[in-house]
C-alpha positions as CSV (number, residue, x, y, z in Angstrom):
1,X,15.7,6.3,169.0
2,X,13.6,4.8,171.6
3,X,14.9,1.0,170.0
4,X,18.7,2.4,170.1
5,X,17.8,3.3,173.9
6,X,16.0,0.1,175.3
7,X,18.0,-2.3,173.3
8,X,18.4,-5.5,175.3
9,X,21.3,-6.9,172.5
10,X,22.7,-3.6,172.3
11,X,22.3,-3.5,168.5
12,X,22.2,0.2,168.0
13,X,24.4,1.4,170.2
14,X,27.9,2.3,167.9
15,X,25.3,3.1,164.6
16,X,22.8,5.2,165.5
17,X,23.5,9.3,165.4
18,X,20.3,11.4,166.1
19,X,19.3,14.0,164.2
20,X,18.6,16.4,167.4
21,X,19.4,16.4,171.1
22,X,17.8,13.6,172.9
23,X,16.4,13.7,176.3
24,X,17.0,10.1,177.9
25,X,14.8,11.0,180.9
26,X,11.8,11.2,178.0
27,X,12.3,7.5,177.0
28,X,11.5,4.7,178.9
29,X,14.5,2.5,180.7
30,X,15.5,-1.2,181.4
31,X,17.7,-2.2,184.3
32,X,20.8,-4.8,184.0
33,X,20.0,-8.0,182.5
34,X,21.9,-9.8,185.1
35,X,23.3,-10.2,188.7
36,X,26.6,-10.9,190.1
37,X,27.2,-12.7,193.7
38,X,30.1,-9.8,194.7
39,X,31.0,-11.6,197.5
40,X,32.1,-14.2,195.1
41,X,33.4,-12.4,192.0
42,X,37.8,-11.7,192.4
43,X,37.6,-10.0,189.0
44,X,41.1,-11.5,187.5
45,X,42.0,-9.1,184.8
46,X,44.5,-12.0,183.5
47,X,41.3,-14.4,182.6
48,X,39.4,-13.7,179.6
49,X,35.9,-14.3,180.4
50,X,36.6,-11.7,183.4
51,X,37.8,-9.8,181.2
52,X,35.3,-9.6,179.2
53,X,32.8,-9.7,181.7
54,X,34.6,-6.2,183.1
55,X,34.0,-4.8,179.5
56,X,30.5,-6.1,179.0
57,X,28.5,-4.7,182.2
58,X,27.4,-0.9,181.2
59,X,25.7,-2.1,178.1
60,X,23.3,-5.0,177.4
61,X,24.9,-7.6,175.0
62,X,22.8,-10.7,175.8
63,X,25.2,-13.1,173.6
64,X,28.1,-12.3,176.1
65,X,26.2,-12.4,179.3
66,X,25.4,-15.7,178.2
67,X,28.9,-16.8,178.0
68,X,29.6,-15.3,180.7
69,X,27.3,-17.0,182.6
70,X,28.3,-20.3,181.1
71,X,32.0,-20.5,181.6
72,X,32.4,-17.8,184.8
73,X,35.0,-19.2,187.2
74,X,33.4,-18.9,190.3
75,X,29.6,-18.7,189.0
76,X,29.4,-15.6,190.5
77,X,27.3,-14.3,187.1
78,X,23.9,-14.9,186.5
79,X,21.2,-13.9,183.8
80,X,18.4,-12.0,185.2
81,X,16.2,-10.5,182.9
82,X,14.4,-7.1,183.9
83,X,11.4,-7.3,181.1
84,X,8.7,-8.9,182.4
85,X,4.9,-9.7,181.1
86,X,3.3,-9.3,177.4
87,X,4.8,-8.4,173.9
88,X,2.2,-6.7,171.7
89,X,3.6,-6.2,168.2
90,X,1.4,-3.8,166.0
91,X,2.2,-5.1,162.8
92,X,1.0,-2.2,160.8
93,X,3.7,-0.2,162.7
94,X,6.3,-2.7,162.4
95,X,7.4,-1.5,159.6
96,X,8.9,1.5,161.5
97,X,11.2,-0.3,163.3
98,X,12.8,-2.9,160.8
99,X,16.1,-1.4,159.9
100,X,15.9,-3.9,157.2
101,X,12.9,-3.6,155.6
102,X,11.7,-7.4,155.6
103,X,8.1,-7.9,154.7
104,X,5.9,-9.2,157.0
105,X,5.9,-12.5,155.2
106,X,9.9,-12.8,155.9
107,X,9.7,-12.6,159.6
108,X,8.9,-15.0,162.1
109,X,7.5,-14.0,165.4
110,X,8.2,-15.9,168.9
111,X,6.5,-14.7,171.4
């Protein structure tokens, strides 16, 4: 669960069911992957990308922060990413967290 938890694209949010109670406290946690300026934001429910922006903050979908970000009225949105410093992939665990079972020879890795 802890990739359902920590998601930054929130993948795994609406599929994943555990099979026991989970403890959030136990797992680790990520802040908000972005900022808004409140003293500029007016929140206009009639305009979509507030709109969306209004549905989108208690969860971390990257693709629509981006937009967001992008075409925001007032540019009072900006991306600001709360993981910060090294990735270290184990690749002899990796196949524990591929939900779909790609070799190591399919995937590429950008780090």
């Amino acid at each position: 669960m802890l990739c359902a938890i920590i998601c930054p694209n929130d993948a795994f949010h609406e599929n994943i069911i555990p099979e026991e109670q989970i403890n959030i406290d136990e797992f680790p946690s990520i802040g908000k992957f972005f900022k808004i300026d409140m003293q500029k934001c007016f929140e206009d429910t009639k305009n979509k990308i507030c709109q969306l922006c209004l549905t989108v903050r208690d969860r971390n979908n990257i693709k629509d922060f981006f937009k967001i970000q992008k075409e925001c009225p007032v540019q009072c949105f900006s991306i600001d990413s709360p993981i910060k410093g090294e990735v270290i992939i184990k690749k002899n665990m990796l196949y524990k967290c591929d939900p779909q079972g790609f070799s190591l020879n399919d995937v590429k890795y950008v780090l």
